[in-house]
N, C-alpha and C positions, 0 to 999 in steps of 0.2 A: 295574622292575628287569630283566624278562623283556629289555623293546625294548631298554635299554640295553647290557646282553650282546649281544646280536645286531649293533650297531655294532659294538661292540669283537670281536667275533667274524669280523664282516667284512673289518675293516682289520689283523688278525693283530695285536693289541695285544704279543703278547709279542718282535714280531720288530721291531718299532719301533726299541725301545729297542740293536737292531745297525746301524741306520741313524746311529743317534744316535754311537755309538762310534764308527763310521767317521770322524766330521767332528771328533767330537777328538782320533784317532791322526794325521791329515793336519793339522789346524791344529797340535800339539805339536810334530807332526816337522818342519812348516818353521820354527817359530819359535825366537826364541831364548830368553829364558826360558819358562815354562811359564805362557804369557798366560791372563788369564779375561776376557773382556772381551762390549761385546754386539754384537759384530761375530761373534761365536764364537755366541751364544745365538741369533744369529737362524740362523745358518748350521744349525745342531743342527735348530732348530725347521723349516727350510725342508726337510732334507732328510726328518723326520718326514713331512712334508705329501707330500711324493712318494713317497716309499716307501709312504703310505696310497692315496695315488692308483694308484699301479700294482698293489695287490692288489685294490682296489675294480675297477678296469678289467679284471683278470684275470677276477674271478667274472662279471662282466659278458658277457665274451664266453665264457666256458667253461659258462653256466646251463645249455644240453642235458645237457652231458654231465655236471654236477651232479646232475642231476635223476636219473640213473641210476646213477651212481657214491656222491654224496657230497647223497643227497636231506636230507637235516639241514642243510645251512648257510643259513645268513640267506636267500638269494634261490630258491635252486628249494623250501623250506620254507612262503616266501610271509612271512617275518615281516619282509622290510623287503621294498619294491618294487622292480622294475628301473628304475624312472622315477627315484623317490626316489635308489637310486644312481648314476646315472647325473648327478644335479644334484650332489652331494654329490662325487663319482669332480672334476665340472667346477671347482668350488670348493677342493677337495684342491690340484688341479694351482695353480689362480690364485695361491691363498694361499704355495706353493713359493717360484714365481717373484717373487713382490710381496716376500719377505722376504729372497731372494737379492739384489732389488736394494735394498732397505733395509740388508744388509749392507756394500754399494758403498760407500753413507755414511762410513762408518768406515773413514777412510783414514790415519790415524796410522801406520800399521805396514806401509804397502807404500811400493813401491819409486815413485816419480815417473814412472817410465816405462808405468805401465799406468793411469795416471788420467787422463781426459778431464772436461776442465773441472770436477776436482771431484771426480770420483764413480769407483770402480773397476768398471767393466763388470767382470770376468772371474766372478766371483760368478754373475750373472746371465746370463752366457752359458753357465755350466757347467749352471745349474739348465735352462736349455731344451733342450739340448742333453741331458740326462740325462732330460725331460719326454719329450722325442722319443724317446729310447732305449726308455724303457720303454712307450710306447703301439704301438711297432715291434713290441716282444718281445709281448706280449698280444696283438695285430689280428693278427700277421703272422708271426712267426719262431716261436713255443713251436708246438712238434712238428715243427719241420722240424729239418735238420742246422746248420743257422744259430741257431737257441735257445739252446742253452747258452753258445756263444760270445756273443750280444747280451745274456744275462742278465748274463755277464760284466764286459761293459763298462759295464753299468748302475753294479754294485758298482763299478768301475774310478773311474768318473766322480763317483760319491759320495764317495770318499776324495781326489779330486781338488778337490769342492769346498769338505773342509774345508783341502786344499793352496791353497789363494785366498788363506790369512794370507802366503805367500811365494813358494814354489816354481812352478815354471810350463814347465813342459816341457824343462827342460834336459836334456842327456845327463847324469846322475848320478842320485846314488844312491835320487832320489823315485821313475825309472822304474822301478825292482826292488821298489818299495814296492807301485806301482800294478799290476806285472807279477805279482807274487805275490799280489794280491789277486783281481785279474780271473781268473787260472787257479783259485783255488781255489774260487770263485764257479761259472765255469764247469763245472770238475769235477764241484761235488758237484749241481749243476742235471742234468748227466748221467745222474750216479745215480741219482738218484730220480726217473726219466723216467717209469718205471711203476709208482711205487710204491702207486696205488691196485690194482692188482692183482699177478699174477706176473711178478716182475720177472726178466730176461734178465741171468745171472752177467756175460756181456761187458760187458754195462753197468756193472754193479756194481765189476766189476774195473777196468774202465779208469778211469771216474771217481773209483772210489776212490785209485787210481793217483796222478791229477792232481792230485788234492788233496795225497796227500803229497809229492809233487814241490812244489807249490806251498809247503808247508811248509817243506822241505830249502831253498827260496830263502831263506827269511825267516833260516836260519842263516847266511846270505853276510851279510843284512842288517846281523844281529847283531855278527859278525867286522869288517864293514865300520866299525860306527860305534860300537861299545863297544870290543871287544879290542886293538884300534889305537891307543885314546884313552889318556893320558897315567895317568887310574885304571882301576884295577882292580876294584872297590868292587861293581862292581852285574854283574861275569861270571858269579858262580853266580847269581844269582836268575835272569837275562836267561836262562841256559843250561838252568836246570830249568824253566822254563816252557816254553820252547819243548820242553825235552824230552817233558815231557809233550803241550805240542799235537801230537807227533809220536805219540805213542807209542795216545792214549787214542783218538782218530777211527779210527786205525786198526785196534786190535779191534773197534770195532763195523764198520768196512767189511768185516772178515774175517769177523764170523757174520753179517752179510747177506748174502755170498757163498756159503756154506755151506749157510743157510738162507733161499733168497731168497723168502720170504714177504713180504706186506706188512706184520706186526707187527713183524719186525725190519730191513724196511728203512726205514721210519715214526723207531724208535728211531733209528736209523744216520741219519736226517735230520736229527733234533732234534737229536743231536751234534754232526751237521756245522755247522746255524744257532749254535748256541752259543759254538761254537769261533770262531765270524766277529770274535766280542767277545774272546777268547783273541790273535786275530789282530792285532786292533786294540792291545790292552794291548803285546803285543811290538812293531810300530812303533811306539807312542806311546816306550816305557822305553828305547828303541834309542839318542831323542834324549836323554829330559827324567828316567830312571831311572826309581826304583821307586814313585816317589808319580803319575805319571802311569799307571804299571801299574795300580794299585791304586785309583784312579779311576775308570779303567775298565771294571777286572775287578769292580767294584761293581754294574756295571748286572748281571754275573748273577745279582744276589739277585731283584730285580725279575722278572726274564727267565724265569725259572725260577717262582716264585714264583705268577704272570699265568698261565704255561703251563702249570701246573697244573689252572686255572678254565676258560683258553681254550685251545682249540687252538691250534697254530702253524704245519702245512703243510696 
């Protein structure tokens, strides 16, 4: 049971299931009903496998300063090895990409114009291009001034590949989706720069900043593709969710700023991670209303639940 936890302790089990959300807020919003299909399952499960991959590669290269900071986790602890994950981190990454293009398969629902003989690449170019991203941020960008921004587009690219059901870089309204995801991503990576020790209010402030600006976009979103539409039916739910993702991250960024300890910039993290799934449920309902909300907003029984048992940053 022990080893077992210690996996799941490694690959951040409870921050999984925000990975998982992302690729059904993106595949709902570009489709047109509100598809289940296993074009959708495998995408979920692809983006699993890399979002484990890049915490598994994070602990890997960050084991020094584990070993003095955060000597309790699975690798400077000794209860899983760095060989071990290092083969496991390689198999993470394979298993991503193998199921991104097993999604290509499932071509019913795109457009003739991105399939090659067959098969839709875009799927599995998003998963490499997001594999790359995140081994970038881990080996190269996390601590420099470029890290928040590349964790950024990690999340950017995630949302983008559950966007592979349709959407595909046109000027409209999917960029504001993935623009407000990668800021708020980026922001709240910001924040919690230093949250193993004394964290620096300018960080605290600014990143908490960009997250609510990031937020304040997703009401354009809302305007854009509810308030416009022909019903009216789902303006106050759409409207009090977001009000609250505006209202609730933001008292906790205010007493991390006040109190910039690591106990409550720690709390002020797990808010921020939660809220990614709060994020998700609002582009999802933007398209497909309140039962895609509510699918969503389901993962945080789990989410919560796991992080209880397991840590999550």
């Amino acid at each position: 049971m022990n080893r077992t936890k210690a996996w799941l302790e490694l690959v951040r089990l409870p921050n999984i299931f925000t990975a998982i959300t992302d690729v059904l807020a993106g595949y709902w919003f570009v489709s047109g009903p509100m598809l289940v299909s296993w074009r959708l399952v495998a995408l979920c499960l692809a983006s699993a496998s890399l979002y484990a991959f890049g915490i598994v590669l994070n602990d890997i290269a960050d084991i020094e300063i584990d070993r003095v900071e955060r000597p309790n986790r699975p690798l400077p602890s000794g209860r899983i090895s760095v060989a071990a994950a290092r083969r496991f981190a390689s198999w993470l990454a394979i298993i991503g990409i193998a199921l991104a293009v097993a999604a290509g398969f499932d071509t019913t629902q795109e457009s003739p114009g991105f399939i090659v003989e067959g098969i839709d690449w875009r799927p599995a170019v998003i998963a490499v291009a997001l594999a790359a991203a995140i081994a970038a941020y881990d080996l190269l960008a996390k601590g420099t001034r470029l890290g928040p921004v590349n964790m950024g587009a990690c999340r950017g690219l995630n949302l983008i590949l559950g966007m592979c059901a349709g959407w595909w870089f046109t000027p409209d309204i999917g960029l504001l989706a993935v623009g407000a995801m990668t800021l708020y991503v980026a922001s709240l990576t910001y924040f919690g720069v230093d949250e193993a020790g004394k964290s620096k209010r300018f960080h605290l402030a600014t990143g908490g900043g960009g997250a609510l600006i990031a937020i304040l976009v997703l009401g354009i979103l809302i305007a854009e593709k509810t308030l416009t539409a022909e019903t009216h039916s789902m303006d106050y739910f759409l409207l009090a969710l977001w009000f609250a993702l505006l209202i609730h991250p933001g008292r906790m960024a205010l007493r991390a700023i006040r109190g910039p300890e690591p106990a409550n910039v720690q709390r002020a993290m797990k808010t921020f991670i939660l809220c990614i799934i709060v994020i998700d449920a609002v582009i999802a309902a933007a398209s497909q209303g309140w039962l895609a909300a509510a699918v969503i907003l389901a993962f945080l029984i789990p989410t919560s639940f796991v992080g209880r048992w397991i840590y999550s940053t």
